[in-house]
C-alpha positions as CSV (number, residue, x, y, z in Angstrom):
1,X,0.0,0.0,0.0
2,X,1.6,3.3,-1.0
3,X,0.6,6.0,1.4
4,X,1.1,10.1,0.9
5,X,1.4,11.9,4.2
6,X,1.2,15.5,3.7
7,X,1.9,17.6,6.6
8,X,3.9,21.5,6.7
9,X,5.4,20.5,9.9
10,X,8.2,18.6,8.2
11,X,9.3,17.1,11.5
12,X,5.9,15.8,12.6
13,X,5.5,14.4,9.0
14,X,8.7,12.8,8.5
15,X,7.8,11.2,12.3
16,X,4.2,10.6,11.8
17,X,5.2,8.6,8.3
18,X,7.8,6.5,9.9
19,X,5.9,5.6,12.8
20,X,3.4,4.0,10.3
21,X,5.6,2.4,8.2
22,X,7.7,0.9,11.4
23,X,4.4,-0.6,12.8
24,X,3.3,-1.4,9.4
25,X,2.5,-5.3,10.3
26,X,0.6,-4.4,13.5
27,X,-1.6,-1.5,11.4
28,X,-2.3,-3.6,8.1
29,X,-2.0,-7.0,6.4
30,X,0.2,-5.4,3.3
31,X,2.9,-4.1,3.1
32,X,3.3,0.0,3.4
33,X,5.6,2.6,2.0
34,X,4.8,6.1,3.4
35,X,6.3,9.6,1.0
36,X,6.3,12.1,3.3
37,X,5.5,15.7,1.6
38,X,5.4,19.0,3.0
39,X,3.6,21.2,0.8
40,X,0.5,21.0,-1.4
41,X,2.0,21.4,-4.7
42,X,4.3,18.7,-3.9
43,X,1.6,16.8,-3.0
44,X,-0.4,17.2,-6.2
45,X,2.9,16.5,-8.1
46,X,3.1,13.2,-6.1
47,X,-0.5,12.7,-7.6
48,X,0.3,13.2,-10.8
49,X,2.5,9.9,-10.6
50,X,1.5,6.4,-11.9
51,X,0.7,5.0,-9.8
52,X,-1.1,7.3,-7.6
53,X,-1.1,6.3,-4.2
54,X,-3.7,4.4,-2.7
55,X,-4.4,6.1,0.5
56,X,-3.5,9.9,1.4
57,X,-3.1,11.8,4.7
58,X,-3.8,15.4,4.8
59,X,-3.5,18.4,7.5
60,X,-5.3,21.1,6.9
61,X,-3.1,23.7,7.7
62,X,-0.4,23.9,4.7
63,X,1.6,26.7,2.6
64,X,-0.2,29.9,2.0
65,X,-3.8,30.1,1.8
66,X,-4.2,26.5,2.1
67,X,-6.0,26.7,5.2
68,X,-9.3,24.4,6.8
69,X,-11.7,23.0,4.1
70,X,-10.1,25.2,1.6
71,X,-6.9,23.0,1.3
72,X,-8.8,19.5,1.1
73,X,-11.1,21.3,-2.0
74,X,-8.0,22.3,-3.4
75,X,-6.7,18.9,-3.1
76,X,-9.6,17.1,-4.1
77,X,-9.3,19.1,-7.4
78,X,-6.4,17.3,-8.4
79,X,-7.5,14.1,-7.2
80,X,-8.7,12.9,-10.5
81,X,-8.4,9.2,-9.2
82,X,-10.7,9.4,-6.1
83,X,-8.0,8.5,-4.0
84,X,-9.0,8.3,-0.5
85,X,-8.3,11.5,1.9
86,X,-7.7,11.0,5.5
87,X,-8.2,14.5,7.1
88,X,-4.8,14.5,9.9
89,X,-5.4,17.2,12.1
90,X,-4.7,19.6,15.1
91,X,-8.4,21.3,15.0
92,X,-10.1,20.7,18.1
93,X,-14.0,18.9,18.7
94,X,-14.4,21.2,21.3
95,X,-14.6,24.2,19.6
96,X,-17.6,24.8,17.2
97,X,-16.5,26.5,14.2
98,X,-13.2,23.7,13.9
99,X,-16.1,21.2,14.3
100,X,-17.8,22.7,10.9
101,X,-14.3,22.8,9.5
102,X,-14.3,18.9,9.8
103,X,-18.2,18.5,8.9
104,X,-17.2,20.6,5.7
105,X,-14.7,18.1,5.2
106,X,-16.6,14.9,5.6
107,X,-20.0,16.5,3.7
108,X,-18.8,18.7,1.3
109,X,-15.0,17.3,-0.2
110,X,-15.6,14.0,0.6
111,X,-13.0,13.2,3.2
112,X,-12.5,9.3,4.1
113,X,-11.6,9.7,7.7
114,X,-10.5,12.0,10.5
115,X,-7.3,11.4,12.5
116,X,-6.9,14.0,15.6
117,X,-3.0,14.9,15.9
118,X,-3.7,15.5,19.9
119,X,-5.8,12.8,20.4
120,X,-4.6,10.2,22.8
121,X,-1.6,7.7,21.1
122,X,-4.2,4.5,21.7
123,X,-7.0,6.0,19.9
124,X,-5.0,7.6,17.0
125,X,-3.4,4.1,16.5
126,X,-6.6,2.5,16.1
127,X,-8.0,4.7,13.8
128,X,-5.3,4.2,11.8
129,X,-5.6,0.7,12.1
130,X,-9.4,1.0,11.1
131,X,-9.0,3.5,8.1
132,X,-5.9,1.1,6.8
133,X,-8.4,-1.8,6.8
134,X,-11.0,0.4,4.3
135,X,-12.9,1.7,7.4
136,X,-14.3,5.1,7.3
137,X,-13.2,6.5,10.6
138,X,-14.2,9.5,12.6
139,X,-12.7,9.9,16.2
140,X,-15.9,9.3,18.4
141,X,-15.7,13.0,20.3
142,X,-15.8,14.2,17.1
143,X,-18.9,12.0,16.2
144,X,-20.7,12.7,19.1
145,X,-20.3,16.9,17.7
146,X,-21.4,15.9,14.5
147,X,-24.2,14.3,16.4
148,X,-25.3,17.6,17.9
149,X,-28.3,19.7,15.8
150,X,-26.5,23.2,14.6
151,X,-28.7,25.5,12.5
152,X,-29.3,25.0,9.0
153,X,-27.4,27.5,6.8
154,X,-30.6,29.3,5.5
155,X,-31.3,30.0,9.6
156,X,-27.8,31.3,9.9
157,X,-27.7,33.3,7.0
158,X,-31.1,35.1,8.3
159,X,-29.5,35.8,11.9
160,X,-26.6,36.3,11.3
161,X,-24.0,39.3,9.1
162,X,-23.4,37.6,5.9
163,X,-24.3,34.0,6.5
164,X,-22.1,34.3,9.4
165,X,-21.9,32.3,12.8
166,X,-21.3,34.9,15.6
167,X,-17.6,33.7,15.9
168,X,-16.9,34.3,11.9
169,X,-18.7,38.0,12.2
170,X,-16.5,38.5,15.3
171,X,-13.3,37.4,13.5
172,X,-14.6,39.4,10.4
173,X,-14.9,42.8,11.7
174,X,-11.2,42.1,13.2
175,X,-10.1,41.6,9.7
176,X,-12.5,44.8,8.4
177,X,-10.4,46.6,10.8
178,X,-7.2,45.9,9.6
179,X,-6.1,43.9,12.5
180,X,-3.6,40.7,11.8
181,X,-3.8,37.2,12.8
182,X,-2.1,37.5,15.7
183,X,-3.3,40.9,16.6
184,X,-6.8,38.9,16.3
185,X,-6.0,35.9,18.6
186,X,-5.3,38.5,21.5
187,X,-8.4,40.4,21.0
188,X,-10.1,37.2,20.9
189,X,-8.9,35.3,23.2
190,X,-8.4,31.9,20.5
191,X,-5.5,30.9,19.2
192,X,-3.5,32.5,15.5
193,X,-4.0,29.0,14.0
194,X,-7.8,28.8,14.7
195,X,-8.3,32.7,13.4
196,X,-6.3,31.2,9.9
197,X,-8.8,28.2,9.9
198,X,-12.0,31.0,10.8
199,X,-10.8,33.4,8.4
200,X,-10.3,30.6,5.4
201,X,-14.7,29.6,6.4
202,X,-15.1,33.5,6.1
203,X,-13.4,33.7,2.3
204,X,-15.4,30.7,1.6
205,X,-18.6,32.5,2.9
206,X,-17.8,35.6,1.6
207,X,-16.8,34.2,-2.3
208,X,-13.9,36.1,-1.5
209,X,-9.7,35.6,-2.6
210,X,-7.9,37.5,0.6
211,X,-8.1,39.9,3.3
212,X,-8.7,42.6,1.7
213,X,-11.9,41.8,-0.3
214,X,-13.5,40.4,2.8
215,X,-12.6,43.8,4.6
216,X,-14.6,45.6,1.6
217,X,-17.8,43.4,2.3
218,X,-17.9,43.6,6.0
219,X,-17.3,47.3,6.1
220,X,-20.1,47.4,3.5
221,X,-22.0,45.1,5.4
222,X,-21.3,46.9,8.8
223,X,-22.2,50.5,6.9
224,X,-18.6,51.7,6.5
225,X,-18.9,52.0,2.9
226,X,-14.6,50.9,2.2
227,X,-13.1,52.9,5.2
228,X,-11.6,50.7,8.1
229,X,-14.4,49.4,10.9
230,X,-13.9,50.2,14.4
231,X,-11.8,48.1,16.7
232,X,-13.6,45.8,18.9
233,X,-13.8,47.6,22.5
């Protein structure tokens, strides 16, 4: 079984890959080689191959403004094979909008599985165990989210700025006033890596490219014609 791991963090990859590939006969009855690939265009290059590989690994957060769902669409784009996508990655169940990060993933792109990269050791190994063995798997905390009722688009899109949730507006007026990532995390109180995966659920929301063109729509939205929104008090 050839497998791609695609991961930015170039340690945690390389580790994550051999890891797999030493427990090989206790995860899967066949044999596994692991490529371990750091950056979305190498991984579409890899996918280009024939072969393809048979089984793929993907973290969310990569190069540029491969960031949440965004990445795996972009992925999935030049996955002309179908290979399977196993979504790897450091979002957290407990936190609403990284759960509709992963429920875009599964619903919307088509992702095969979900492996959490802090979830405890035991549980990640048998997920992997499960997902090498064809198994669809989905860590149960984050199954038990999924479980929970959230409201339907058309609901949020009447209560809310935009289509919206109340954490995306909040993050969106931080980018409408010219704040940056980090500058947002503080005033926030969340962490630089979940604004990234908000802001990427914002662009998609919006049908916008980049900062700026979201800034233009909320300040419209908000009333500010183009000129910078207030800072959050």
């Amino acid at each position: 079984m050839k497998i791609l791991w695609v991961d930015d963090h170039e340690i945690l990859c390389v580790a994550l890959s051999e890891y797999v590939q030493t427990h090989a006969s206790e995860l899967s009855v066949v044999p596994i080689e692991v490529t371990p690939v750091f950056t979305l265009a190498s991984a579409l290059e890899e996918m280009s191959k024939a072969p393809p590989p048979d089984l793929v690994f993907l973290d969310l957060n990569l190069d540029g403004e491969n960031r949440g769902a965004t990445t795996l669409e972009h992925f999935q784009a030049g996955n002309p094979s179908n290979v399977p996508v196993v979504v790897c990655t450091g979002l957290a169940p407990g936190n609403d909008d990284e759960v509709e990060i992963l429920r875009m993933c599964m619903r919307d792109y088509a992702a095969r599985g979900i492996i959490l990269k802090g979830g405890a050791h035991k549980k990640m190994f048998i997920g992997l165990s499960r997902i090498l063995g064809g198994e669809l798997w989905i860590p149960e905390e984050v199954l038990m989210r999924f479980a929970c009722p959230t409201q339907a688009p058309s609901a949020i899109r009447n209560q809310h700025h935009l289509g919206l949730s109340p954490r995306e507006w909040d993050v969106a007026r931080c980018i409408a006033g010219g704040l940056s990532g980090k500058q947002i995390a503080r005033e926030l109180n969340v962490t630089e890596g979940h604004v990234r995966q908000v802001s990427c659920v914002i662009y998609d929301k919006l049908q916008v490219r980049n900062r700026v063109e979201a800034a233009l729509k909320v300040n419209a939205e908000m009333g500010g014609g183009s000129g910078p929104a207030k800072r959050l008090s």
